[in-house]
C-alpha positions as CSV (number, residue, x, y, z in Angstrom):
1,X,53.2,-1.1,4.1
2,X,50.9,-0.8,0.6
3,X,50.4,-4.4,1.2
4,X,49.5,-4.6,4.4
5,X,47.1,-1.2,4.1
6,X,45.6,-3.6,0.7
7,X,45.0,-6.4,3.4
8,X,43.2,-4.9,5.9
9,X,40.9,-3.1,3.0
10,X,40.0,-6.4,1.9
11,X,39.0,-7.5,5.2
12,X,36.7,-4.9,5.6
13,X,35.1,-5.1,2.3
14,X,34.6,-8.8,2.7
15,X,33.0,-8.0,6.7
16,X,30.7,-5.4,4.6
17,X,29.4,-8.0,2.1
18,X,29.1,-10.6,4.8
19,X,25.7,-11.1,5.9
20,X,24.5,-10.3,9.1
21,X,24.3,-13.0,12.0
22,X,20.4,-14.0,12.7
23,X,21.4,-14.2,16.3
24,X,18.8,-12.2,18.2
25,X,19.6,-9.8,20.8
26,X,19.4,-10.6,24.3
27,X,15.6,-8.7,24.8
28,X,14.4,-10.8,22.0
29,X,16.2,-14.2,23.1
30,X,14.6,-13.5,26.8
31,X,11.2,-12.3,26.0
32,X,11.0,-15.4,23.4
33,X,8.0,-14.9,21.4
34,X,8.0,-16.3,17.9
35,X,8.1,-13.8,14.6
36,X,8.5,-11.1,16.8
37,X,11.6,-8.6,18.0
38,X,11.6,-6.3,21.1
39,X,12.7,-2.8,19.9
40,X,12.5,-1.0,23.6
41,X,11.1,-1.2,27.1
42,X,10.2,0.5,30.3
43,X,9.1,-0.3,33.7
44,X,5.6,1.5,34.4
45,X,4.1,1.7,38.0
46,X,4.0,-1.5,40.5
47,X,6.8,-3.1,38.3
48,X,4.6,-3.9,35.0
49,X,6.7,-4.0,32.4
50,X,5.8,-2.8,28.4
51,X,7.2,-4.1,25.8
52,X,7.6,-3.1,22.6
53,X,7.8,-5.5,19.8
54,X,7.7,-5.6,16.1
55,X,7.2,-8.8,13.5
56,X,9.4,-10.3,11.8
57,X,7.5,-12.9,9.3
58,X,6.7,-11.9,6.0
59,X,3.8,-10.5,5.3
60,X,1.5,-12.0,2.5
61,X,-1.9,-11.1,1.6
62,X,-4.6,-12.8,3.0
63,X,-6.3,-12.9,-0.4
64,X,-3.7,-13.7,-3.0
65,X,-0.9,-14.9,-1.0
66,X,1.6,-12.3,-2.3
67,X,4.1,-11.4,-0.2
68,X,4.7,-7.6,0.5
69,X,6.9,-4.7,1.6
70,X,4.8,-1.6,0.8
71,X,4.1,-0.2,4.3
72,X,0.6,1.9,4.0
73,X,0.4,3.1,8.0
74,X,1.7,1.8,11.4
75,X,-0.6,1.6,14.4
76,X,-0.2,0.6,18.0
77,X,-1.8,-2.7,19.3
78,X,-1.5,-3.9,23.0
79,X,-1.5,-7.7,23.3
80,X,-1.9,-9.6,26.6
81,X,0.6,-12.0,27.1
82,X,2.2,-14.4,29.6
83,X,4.2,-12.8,32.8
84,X,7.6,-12.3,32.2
85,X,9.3,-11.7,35.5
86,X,5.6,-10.3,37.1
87,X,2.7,-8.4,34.7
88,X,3.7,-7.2,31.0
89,X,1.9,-5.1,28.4
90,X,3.4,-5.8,24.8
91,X,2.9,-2.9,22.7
92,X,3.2,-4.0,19.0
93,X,4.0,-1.8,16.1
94,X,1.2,-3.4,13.7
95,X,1.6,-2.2,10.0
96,X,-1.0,-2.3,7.1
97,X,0.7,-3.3,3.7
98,X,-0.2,-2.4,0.2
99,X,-1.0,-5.3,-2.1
100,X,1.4,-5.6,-4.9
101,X,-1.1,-8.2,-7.1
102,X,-2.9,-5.6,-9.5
103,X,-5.4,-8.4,-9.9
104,X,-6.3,-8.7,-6.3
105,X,-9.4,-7.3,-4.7
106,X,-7.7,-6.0,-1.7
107,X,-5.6,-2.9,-2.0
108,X,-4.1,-2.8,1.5
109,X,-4.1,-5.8,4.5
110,X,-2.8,-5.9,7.9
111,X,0.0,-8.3,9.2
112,X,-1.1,-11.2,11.2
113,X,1.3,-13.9,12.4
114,X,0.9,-17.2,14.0
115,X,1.1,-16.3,17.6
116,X,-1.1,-13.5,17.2
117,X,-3.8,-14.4,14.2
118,X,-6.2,-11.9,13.1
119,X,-8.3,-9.8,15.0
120,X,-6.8,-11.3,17.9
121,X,-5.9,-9.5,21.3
122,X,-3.8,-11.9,23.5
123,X,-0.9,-14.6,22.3
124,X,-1.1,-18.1,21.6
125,X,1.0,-19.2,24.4
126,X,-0.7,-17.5,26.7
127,X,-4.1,-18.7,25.5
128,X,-2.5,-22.3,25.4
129,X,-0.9,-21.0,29.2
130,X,-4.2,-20.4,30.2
131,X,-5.9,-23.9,29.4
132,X,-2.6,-26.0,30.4
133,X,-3.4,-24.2,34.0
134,X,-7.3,-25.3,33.9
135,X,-7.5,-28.3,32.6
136,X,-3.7,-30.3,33.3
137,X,-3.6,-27.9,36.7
138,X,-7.1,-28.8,37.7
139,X,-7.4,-25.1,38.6
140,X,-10.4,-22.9,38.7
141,X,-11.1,-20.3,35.8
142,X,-11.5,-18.0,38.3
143,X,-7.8,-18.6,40.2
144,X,-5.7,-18.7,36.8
145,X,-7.4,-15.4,35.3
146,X,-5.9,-13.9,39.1
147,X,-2.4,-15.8,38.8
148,X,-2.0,-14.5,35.1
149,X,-3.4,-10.8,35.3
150,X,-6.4,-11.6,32.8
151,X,-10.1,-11.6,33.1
152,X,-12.8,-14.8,33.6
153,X,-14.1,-14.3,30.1
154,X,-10.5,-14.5,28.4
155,X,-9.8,-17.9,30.2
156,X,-13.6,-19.4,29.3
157,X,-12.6,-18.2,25.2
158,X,-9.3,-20.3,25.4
159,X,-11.3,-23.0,26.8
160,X,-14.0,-23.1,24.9
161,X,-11.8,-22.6,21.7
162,X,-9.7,-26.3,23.2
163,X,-12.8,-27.7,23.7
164,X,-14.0,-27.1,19.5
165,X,-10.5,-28.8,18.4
166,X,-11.6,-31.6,20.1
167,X,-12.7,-34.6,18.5
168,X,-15.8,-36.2,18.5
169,X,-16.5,-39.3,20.7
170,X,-19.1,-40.8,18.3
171,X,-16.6,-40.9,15.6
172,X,-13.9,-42.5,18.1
173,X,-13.5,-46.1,18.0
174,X,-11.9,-47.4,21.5
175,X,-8.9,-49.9,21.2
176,X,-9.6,-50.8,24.3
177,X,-11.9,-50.5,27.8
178,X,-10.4,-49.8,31.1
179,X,-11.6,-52.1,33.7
180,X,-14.2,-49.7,35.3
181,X,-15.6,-48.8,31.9
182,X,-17.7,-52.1,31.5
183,X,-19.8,-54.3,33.7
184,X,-19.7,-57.8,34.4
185,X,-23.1,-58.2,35.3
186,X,-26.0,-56.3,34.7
187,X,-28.3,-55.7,37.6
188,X,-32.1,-56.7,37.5
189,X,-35.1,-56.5,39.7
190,X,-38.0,-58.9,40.6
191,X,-41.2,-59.0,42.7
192,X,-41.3,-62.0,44.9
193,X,-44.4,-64.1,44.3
194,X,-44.7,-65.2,47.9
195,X,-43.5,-61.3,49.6
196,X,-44.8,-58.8,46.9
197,X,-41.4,-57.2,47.9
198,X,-38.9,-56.2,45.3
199,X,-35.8,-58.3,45.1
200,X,-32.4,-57.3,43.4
201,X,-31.5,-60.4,40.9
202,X,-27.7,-61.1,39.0
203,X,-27.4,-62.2,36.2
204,X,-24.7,-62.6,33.7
């Protein structure tokens, strides 16, 4: 019996010192947005849904690059974001860190993440959502601002902002032309000696 009791203490202690699994749970694997986890939501009027979220990154200083774990205050941002099963408002619990580097400039920064840079209001993916529905859609600004719950002026940033990343066709050197990017012949006018009228000419 004392070795059996000894057994099953051992099993515990070794499920203690275990680490956790990094399986997220099922709000977070559903609502799928990167470096963040959903920590609660409700259903508000005409089925919009609000989501709560927090980040999960590390956060390092924009400065020095030191990563930190001092929490200085929490605040409340709303984020526009993609529809999940009709409208959404994500809610996210934004902190402001303190600096750990004695030596750098800034005492305190707040936590930014690659979906959601800084000063940013709305998520990458539904920024990139947004173009995708423009320009490989062929859609009007006007009818994807409707289908995703946002306004004009958000769609006209996101592509504006595609349109900067572009590069420039001056520095582009074509492999090759398509067959209605050249001409064979150029077209040429003369005045007829005998007529005085204006005659269209071919040449090669």
């Amino acid at each position: 019996m004392d070795v059996l009791y000894a057994f099953i203490k051992s099993q515990e202690l070794r499920a203690l010192n275990e680490p956790t699994s990094p399986r997220p749970d099922a709000a977070t694997a559903i609502f799928n947005l990167p470096d963040y986890r959903v920590t609660g939501t409700e259903v508000l009027a005409f089925g919009q849904r609000r989501i709560r979220v927090v980040a999960t990154a590390e956060a390092g200083c924009p400065s020095c690059g030191v990563i930190s774990t001092r929490v200085h205050s929490r605040r409340s941002q709303r984020l526009r974001d993609i529809p999940v099963a009709g409208p959404v408002e994500v809610v996210w619990a934004k902190r402001r860190f303190f600096c750990d580097e004695y030596l750098c400039p800034r005492r305190t920064f707040t936590e930014e993440t690659a979906e959601v840079p800084r000063r940013a209001r709305s998520t990458r993916r539904l920024r990139e959502a947004l173009v995708a529905a423009v320009i490989g859609s062929g859609r009007a600004a006007a009818e994807a601002a409707s289908s995703f719950g946002v306004s004009w002026w958000l769609v006209q940033r996101a592509l504006d902002s595609a349109a900067l990343t572009l590069p420039d066709v001056d520095a582009l050197a074509p492999r090759m032309l398509g067959i209605d990017e050249h001409r064979y012949r150029s077209v040429r006018f003369f005045r007829d000696p005998a007529t005085k009228a204006w005659k269209r000419a071919l040449r090669g």
